[in-house]
C-alpha positions in Angstrom: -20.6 -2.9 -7.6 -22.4 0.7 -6.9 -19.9 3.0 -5.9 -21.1 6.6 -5.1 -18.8 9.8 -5.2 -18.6 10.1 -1.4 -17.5 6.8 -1.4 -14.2 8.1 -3.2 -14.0 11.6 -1.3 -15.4 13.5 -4.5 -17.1 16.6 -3.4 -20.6 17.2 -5.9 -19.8 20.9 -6.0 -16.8 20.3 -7.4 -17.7 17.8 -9.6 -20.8 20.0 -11.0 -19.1 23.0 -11.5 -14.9 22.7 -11.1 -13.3 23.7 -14.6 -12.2 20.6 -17.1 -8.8 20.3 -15.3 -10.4 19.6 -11.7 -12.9 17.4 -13.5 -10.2 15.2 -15.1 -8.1 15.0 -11.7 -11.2 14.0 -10.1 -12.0 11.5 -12.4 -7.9 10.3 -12.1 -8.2 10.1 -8.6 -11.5 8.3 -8.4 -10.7 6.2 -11.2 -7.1 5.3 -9.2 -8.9 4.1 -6.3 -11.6 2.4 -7.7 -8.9 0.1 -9.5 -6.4 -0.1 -6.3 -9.4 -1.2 -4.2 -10.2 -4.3 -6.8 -6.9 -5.3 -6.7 -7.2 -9.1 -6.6 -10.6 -9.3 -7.7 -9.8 -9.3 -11.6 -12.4 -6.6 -11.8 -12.9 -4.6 -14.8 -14.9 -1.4 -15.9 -16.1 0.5 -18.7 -15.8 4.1 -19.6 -20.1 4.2 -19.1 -19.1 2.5 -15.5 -16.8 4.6 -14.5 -18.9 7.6 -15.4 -21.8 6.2 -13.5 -20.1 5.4 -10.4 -17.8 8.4 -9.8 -20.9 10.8 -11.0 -18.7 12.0 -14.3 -19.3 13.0 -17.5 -17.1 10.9 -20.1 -15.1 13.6 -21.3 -13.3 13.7 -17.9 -13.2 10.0 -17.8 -11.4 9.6 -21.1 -8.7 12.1 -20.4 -8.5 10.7 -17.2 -8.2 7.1 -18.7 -5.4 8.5 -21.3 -3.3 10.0 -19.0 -3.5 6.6 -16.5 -2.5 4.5 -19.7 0.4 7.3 -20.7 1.9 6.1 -17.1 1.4 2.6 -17.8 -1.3 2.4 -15.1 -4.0 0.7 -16.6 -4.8 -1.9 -19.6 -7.4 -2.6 -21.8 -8.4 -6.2 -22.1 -10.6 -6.6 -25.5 -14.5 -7.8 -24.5 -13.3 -7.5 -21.1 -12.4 -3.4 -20.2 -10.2 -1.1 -18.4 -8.1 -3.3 -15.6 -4.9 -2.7 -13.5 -2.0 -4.6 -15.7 -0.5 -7.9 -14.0 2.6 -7.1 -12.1 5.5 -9.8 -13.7 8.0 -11.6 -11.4 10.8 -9.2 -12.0 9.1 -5.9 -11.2 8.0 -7.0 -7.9 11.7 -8.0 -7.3 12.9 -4.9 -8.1 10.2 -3.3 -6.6 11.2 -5.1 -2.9 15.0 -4.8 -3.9 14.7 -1.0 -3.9 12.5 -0.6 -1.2 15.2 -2.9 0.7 18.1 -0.4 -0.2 15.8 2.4 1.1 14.2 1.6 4.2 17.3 -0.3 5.9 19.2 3.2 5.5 16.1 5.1 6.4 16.0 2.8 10.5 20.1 2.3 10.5 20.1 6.1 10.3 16.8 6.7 12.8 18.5 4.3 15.2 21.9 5.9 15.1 20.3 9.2 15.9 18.9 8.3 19.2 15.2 9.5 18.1 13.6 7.7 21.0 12.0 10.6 22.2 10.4 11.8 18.9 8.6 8.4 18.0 5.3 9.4 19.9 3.3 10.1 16.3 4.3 6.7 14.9 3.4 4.6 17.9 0.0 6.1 17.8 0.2 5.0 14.0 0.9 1.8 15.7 -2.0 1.8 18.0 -4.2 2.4 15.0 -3.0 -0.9 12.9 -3.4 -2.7 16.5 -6.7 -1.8 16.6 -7.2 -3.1 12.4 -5.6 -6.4 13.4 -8.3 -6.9 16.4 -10.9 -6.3 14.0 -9.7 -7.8 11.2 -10.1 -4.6 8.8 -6.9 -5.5 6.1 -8.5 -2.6 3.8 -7.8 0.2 6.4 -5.2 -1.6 7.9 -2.7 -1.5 4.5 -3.4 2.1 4.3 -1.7 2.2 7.7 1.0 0.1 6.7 2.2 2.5 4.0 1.7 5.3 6.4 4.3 3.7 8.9 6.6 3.6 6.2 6.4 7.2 5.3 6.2 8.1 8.4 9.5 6.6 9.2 11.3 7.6 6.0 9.6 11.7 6.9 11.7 11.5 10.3 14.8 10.2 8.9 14.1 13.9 7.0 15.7 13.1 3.3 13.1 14.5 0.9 14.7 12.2 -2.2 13.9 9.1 -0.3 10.5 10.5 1.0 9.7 11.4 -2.9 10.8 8.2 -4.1 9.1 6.6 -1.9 5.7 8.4 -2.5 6.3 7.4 -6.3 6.3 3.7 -5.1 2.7 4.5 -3.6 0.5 3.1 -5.8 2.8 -0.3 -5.9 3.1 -0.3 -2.8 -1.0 -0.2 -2.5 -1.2 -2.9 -4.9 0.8 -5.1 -2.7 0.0 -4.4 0.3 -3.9 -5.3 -0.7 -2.8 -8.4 -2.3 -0.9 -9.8 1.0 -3.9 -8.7 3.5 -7.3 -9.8 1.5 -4.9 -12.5 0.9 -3.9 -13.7 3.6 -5.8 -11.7 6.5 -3.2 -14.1 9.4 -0.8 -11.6 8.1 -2.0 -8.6 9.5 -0.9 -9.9 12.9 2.4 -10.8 11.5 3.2 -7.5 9.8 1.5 -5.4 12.9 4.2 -7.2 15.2 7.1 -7.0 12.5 6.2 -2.8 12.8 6.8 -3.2 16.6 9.7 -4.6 16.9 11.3 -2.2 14.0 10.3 0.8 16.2 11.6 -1.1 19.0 14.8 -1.2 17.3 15.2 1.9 16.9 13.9 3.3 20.0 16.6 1.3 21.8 18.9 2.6 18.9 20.1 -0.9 17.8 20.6 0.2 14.4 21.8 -3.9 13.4 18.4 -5.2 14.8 16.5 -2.7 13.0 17.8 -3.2 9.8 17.6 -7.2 10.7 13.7 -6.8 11.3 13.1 -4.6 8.3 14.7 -6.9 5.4 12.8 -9.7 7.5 9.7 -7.8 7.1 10.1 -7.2 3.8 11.4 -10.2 2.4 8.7 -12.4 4.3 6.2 -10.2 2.4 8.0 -10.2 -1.0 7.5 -14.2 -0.5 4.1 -14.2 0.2 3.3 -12.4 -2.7 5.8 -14.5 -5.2 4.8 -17.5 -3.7 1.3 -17.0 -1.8 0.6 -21.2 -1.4 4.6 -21.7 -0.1 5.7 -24.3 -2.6 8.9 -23.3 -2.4 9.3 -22.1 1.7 11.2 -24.1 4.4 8.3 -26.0 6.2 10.4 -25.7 9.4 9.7 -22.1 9.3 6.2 -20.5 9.8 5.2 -18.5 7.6 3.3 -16.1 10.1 3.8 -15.1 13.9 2.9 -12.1 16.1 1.4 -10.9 19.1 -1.5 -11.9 17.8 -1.4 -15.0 16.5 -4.2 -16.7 18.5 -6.7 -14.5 17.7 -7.5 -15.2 14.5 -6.7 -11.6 12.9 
């Protein structure tokens, strides 16, 4: 893989001649994304690799790499290098369990409101994944699958749950890229999960809202504990959406 540093929005200027601390969050950034955008592909890199790719000197790299292992971001396999570590079983539980708690109050609340008339921005977030699903682009379309989940949690308006939820970003990522490289039928799924959520509310059906979001988030928490369905109800599809014939 040769990655350049417009490739991960570095700017050379900055790079050349930004003080140590701008260098180090460049590196953490670029270092970030490199590693969320090989999720699923069991790559690893070295310090020398890094350095190459994002245009860094290794002193940036380094404190880079020690604050991502202070937050329990990264690993070092031995003869291998520096990886994302596995996710176990239980975290991603938790991880859905919370996002659950969260998100069902965030569209009970939005539906109760009435915000009909101030869900303009987000269907235009929608028409954006649409457009991914026709083309079949799951790397740009998760970015817009976390951004429809911010978005909703920013108009519900509570800052905690909008911060907590930003802290569940990178997770989130993680995820999100391992359901769509995954299994690219699910971008239809998920695209047409979104619609009728927002539907939901729009109509201010707070019940069906929160009925389609734990749907939409327990079908993905499945995939992702069970990606082959060993253990799913035949009976039951695991995918369906308005565009489920066209091979998206």
């Amino acid at each position: 893989m040769n990655l350049t540093r417009c490739e991960y929005g570095l700017e050379p200027d900055r790079v050349r001649f930004g003080p140590r601390a701008s260098l180090t969050q460049t590196a953490y950034d670029g270092i970030k994304t490199m590693l969320l955008d090989s999720q699923g592909s069991g790559a690893a890199f070295s310090e020398r690799q890094l350095s190459a790719q994002l245009g860094l000197g290794l002193a940036p790299i380094r404190a880079a790499l020690s604050r991502l292992r202070a937050e329990e971001l990264i690993v070092v396999v031995p003869n291998a290098g520096i990886r994302l570590p596995d996710l176990p079983p239980r975290a991603i539980l938790d991880f859905y369990e919370l996002r659950t708690a969260l998100e069902t109050h965030v569209v009970s609340a939005l539906a109760t409101r009435g915000v009909a008339a101030r869900l303009g921005p987000i269907r235009e977030l929608l028409d954006e994944q649409e457009a991914c699903v026709r083309a079949g682009d799951a790397k740009t379309y998760h970015h817009k699958d976390m951004a429809f989940h911010r978005a909703l949690a920013e108009l519900h308006g509570n800052a905690e749950i909008v911060r907590v939820l930003s802290g569940l970003r990178d997770r989130m990522q993680r995820l999100s890229s391992v359901l769509h490289a995954g299994h690219p039928d699910r971008l239809s799924a998920n695209f047409g999960q979104h619609v009728a959520i927002l539907d939901a509310i729009a109509a201010g059906d707070a019940a069906v809202a929160v009925g389609h979001l734990r749907d939409h988030l327990s079908h993905a928490r499945d995939l992702v504990m069970d990606p082959l369905g060993r253990t799913r109800d035949p009976a039951k599809p695991p995918h369906s959406g308005p565009f489920a014939d066209c091979g998206g």
